[in-house]
N, CA, C and O atoms as a GROMACS GRO file, in nm:
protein
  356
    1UNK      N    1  11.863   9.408  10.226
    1UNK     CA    2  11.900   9.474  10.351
    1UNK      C    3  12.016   9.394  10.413
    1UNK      O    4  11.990   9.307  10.495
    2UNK      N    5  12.149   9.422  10.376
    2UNK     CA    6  12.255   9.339  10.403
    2UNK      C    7  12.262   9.362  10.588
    2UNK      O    8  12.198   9.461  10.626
    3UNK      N    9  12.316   9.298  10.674
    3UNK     CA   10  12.328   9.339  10.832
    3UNK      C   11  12.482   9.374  10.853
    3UNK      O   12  12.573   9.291  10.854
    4UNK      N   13  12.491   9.480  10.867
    4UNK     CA   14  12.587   9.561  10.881
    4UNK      C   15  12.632   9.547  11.048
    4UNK      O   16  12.567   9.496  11.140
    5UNK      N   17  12.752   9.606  11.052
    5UNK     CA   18  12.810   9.560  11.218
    5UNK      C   19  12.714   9.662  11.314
    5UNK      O   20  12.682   9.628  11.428
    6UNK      N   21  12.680   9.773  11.264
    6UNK     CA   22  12.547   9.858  11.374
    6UNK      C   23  12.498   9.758  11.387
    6UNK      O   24  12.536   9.684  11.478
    7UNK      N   25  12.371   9.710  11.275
    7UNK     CA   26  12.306   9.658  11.323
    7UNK      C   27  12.303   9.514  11.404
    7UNK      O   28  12.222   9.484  11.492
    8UNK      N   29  12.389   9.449  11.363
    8UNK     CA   30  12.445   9.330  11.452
    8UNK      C   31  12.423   9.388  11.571
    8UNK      O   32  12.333   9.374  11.654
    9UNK      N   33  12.521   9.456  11.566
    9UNK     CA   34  12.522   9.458  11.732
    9UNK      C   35  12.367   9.582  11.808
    9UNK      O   36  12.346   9.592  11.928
   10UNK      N   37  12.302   9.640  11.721
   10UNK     CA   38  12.199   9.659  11.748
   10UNK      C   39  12.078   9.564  11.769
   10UNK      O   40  11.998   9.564  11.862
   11UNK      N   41  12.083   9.497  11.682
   11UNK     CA   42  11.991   9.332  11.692
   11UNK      C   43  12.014   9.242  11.864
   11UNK      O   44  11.931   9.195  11.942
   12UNK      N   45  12.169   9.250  11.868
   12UNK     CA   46  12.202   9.164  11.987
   12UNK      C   47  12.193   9.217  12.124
   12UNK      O   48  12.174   9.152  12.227
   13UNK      N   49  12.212   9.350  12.110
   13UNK     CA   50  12.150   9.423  12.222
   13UNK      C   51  11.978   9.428  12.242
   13UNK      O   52  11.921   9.419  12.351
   14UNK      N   53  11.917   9.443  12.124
   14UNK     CA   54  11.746   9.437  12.121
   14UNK      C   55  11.698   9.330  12.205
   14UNK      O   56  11.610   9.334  12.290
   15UNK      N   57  11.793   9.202  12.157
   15UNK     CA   58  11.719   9.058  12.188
   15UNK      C   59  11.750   9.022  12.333
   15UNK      O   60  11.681   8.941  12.395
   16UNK      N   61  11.874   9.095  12.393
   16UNK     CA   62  11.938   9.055  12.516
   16UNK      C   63  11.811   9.157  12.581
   16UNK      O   64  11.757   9.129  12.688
   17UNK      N   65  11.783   9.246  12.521
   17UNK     CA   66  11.682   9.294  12.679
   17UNK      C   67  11.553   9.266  12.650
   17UNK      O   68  11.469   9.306  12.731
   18UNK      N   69  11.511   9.198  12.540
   18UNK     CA   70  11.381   9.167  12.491
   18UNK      C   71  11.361   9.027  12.608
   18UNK      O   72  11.276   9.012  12.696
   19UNK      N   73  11.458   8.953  12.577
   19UNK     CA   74  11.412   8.828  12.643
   19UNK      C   75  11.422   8.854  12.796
   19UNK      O   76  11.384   8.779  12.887
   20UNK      N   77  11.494   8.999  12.807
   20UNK     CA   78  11.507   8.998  13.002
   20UNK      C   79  11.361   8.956  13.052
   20UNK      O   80  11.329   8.884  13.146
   21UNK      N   81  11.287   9.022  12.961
   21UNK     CA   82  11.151   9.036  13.012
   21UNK      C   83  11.077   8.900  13.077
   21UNK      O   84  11.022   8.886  13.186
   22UNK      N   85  11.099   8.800  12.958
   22UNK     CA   86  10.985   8.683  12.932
   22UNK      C   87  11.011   8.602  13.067
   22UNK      O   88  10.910   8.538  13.097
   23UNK      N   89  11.106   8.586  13.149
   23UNK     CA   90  11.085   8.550  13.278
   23UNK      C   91  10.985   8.610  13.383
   23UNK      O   92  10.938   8.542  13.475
   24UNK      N   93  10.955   8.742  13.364
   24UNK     CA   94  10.851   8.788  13.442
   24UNK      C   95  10.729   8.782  13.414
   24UNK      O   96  10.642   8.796  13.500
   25UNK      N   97  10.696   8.752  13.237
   25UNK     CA   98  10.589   8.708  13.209
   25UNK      C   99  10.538   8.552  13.248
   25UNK      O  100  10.423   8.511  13.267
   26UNK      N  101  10.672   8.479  13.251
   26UNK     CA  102  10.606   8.314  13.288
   26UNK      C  103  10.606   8.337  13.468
   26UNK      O  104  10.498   8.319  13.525
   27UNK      N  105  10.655   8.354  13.501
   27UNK     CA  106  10.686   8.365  13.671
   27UNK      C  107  10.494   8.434  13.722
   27UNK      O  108  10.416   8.389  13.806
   28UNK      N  109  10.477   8.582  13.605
   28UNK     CA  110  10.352   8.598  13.634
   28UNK      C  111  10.268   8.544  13.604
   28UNK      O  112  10.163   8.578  13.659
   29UNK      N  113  10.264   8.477  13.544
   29UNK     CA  114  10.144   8.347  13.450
   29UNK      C  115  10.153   8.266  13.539
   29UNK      O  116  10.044   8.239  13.588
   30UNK      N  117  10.293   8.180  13.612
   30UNK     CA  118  10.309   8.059  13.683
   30UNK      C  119  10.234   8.092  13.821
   30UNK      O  120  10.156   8.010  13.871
   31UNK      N  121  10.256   8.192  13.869
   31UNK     CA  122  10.222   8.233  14.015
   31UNK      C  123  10.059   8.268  14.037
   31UNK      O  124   9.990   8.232  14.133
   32UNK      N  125  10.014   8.355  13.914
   32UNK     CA  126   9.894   8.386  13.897
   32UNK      C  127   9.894   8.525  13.944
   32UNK      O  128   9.786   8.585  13.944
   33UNK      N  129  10.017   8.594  13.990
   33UNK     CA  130  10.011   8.728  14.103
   33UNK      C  131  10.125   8.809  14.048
   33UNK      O  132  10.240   8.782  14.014
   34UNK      N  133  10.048   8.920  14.050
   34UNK     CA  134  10.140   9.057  14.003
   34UNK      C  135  10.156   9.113  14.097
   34UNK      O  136  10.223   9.209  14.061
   35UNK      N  137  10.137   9.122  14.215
   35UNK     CA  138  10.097   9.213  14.312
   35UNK      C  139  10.221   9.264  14.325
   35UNK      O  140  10.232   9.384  14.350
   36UNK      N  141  10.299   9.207  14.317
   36UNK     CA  142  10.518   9.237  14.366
   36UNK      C  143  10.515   9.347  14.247
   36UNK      O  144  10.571   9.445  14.296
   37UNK      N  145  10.485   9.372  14.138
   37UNK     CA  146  10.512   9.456  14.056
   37UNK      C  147  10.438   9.590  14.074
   37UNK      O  148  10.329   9.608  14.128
   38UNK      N  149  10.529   9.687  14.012
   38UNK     CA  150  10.529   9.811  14.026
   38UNK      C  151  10.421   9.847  13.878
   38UNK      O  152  10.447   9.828  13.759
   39UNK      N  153  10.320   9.892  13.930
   39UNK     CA  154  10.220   9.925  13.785
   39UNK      C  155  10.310  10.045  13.700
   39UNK      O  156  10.366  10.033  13.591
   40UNK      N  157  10.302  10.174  13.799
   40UNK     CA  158  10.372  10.306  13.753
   40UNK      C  159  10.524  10.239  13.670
   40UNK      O  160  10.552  10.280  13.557
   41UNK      N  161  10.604  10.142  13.734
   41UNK     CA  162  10.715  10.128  13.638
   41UNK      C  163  10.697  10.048  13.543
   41UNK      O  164  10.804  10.042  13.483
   42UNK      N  165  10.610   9.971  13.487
   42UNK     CA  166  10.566   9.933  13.395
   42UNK      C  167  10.529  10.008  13.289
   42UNK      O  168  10.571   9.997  13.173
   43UNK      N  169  10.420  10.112  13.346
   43UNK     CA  170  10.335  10.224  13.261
   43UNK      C  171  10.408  10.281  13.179
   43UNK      O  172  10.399  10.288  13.056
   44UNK      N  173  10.528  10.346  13.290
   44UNK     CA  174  10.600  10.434  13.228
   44UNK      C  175  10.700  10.433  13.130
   44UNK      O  176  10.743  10.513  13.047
   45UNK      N  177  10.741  10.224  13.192
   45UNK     CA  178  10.871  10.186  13.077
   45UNK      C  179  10.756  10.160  12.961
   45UNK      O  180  10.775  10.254  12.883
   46UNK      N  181  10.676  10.103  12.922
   46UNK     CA  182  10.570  10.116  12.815
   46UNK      C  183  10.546  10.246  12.720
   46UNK      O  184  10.539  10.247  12.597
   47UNK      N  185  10.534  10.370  12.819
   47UNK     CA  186  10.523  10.491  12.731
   47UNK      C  187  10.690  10.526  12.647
   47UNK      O  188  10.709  10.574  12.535
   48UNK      N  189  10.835  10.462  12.796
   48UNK     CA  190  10.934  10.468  12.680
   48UNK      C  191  10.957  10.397  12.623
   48UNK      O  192  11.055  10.422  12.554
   49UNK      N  193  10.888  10.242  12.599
   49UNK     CA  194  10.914  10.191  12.466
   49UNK      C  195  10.844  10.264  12.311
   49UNK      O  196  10.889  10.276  12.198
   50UNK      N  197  10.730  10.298  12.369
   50UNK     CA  198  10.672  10.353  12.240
   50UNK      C  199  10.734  10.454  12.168
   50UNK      O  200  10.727  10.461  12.045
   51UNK      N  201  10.812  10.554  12.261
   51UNK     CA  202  10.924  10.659  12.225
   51UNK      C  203  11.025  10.598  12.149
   51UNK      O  204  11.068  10.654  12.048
   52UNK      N  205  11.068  10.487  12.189
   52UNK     CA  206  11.195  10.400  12.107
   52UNK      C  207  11.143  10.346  12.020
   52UNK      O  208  11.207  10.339  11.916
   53UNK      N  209  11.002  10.285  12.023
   53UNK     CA  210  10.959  10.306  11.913
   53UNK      C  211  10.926  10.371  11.756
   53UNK      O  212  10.946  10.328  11.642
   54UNK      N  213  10.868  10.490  11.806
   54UNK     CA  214  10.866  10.604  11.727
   54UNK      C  215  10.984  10.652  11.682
   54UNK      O  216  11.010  10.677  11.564
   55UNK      N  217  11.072  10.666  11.794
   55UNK     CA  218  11.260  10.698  11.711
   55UNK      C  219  11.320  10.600  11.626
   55UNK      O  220  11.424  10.634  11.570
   56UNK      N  221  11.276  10.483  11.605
   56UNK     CA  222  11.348  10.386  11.557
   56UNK      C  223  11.274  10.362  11.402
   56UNK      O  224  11.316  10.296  11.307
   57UNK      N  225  11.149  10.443  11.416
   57UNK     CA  226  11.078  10.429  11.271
   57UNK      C  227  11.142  10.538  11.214
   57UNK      O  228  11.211  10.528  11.113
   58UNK      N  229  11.121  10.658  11.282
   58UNK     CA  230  11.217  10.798  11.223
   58UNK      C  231  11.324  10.741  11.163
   58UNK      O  232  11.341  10.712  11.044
   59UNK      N  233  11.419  10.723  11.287
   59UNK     CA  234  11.548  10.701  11.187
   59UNK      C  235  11.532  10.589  11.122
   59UNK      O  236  11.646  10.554  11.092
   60UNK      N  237  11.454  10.508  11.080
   60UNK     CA  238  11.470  10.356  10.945
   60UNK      C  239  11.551  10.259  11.045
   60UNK      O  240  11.642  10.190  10.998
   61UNK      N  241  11.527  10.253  11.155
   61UNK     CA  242  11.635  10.130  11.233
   61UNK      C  243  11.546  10.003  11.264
   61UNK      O  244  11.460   9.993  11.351
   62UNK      N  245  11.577   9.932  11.195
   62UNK     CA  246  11.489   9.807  11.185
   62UNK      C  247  11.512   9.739  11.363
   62UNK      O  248  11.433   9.719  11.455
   63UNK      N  249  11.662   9.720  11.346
   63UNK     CA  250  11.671   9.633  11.484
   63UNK      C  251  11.620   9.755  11.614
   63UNK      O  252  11.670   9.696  11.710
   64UNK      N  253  11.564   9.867  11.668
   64UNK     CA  254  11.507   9.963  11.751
   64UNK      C  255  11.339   9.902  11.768
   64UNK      O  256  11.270   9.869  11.864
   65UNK      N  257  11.315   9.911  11.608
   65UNK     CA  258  11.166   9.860  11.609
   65UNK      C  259  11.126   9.751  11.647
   65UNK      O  260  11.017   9.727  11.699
   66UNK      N  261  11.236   9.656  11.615
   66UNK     CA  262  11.180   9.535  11.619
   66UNK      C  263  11.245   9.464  11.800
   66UNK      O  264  11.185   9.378  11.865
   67UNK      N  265  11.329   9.506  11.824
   67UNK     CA  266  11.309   9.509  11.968
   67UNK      C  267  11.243   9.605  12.108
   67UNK      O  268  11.206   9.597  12.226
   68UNK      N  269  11.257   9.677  12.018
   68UNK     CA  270  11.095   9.752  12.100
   68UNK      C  271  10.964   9.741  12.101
   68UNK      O  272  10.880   9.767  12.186
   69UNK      N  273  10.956   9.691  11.974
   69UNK     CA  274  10.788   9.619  11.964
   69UNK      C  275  10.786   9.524  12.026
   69UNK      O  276  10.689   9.514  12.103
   70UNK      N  277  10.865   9.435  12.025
   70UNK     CA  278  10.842   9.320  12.082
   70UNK      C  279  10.895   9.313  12.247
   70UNK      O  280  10.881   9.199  12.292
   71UNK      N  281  10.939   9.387  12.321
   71UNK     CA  282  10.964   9.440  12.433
   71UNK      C  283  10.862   9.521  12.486
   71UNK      O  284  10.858   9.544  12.607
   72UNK      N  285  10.781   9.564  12.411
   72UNK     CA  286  10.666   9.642  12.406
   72UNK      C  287  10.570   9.537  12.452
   72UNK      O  288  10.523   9.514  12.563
   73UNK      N  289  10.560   9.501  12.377
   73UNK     CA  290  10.429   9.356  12.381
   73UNK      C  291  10.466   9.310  12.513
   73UNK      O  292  10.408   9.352  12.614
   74UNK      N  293  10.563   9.221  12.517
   74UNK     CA  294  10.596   9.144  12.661
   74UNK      C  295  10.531   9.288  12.748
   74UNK      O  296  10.413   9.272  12.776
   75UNK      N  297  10.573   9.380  12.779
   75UNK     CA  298  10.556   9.472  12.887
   75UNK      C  299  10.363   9.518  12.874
   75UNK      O  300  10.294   9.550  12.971
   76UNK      N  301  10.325   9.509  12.759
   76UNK     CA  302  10.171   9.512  12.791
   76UNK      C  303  10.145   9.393  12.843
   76UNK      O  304  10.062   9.392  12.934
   77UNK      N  305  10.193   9.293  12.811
   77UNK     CA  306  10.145   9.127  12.855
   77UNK      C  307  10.122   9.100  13.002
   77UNK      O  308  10.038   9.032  13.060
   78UNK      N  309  10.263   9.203  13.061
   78UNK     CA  310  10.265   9.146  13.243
   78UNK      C  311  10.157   9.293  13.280
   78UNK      O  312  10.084   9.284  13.379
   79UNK      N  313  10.154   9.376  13.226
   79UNK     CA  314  10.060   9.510  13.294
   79UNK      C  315   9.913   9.386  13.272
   79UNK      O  316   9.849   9.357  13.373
   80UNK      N  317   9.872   9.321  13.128
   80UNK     CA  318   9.762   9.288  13.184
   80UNK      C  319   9.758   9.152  13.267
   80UNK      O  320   9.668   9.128  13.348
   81UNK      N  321   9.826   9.096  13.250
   81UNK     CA  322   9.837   8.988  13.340
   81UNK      C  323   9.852   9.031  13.514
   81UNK      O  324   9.813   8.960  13.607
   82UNK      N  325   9.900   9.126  13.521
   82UNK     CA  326   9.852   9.195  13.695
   82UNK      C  327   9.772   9.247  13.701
   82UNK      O  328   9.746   9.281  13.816
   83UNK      N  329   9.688   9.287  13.608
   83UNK     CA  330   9.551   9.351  13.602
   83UNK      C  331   9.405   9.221  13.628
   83UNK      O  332   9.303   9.222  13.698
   84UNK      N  333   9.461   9.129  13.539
   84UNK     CA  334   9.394   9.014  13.537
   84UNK      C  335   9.380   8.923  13.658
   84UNK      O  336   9.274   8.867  13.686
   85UNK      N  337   9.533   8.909  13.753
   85UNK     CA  338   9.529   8.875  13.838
   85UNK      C  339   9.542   8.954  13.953
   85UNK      O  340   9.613   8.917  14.047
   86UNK      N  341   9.484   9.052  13.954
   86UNK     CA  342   9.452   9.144  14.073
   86UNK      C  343   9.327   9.151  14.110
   86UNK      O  344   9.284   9.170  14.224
   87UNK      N  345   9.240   9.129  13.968
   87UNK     CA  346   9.165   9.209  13.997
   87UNK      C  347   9.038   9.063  13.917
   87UNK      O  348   8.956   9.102  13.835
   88UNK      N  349   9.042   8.937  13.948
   88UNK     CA  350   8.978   8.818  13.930
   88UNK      C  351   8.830   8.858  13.912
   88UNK      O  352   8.788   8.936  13.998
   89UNK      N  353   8.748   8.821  13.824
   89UNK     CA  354   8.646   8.823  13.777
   89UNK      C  355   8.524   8.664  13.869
   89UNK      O  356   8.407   8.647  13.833
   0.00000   0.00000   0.00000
């Protein structure tokens, strides 16, 4: 699977908004509080990652999948981490 200039620059776009995320995951881990976050815009960017998901298996686009899965993940991580810390056991 040689990396062709799409995908380069598909890869470098994946990773630039993959990692936007991981500050809101440590910030929510560090603080212990989700409460500032929007559940519904979470939910919903979640249901469109899975869409970019699903399009990115259709068309065979490795760098789609693999920054959407993993953009995916981070974005279930802070939904349960405000779930977790909302709602303390």
């Amino acid at each position: 699977m040689a990396l062709d200039l799409v995908n380069v620059l598909g890869l470098c776009a994946g990773t630039l908004t993959t990692i936007s995320f991981v500050p809101q995951v440590m910030k929510t881990w560090r603080t212990r509080s989700g409460a500032d976050l929007s559940t519904g815009m979470f939910a919903l960017f979640s249901v469109g990652l899975v869409l970019w998901l699903i399009y990115g298996v259709v068309i065979d686009s490795w760098p789609i999948v693999l920054a959407n899965g993993v953009t995916l993940a981070l974005t279930v991580l802070v939904l349960i981490l405000k779930y977790k810390f909302t709602n303390p056991r």
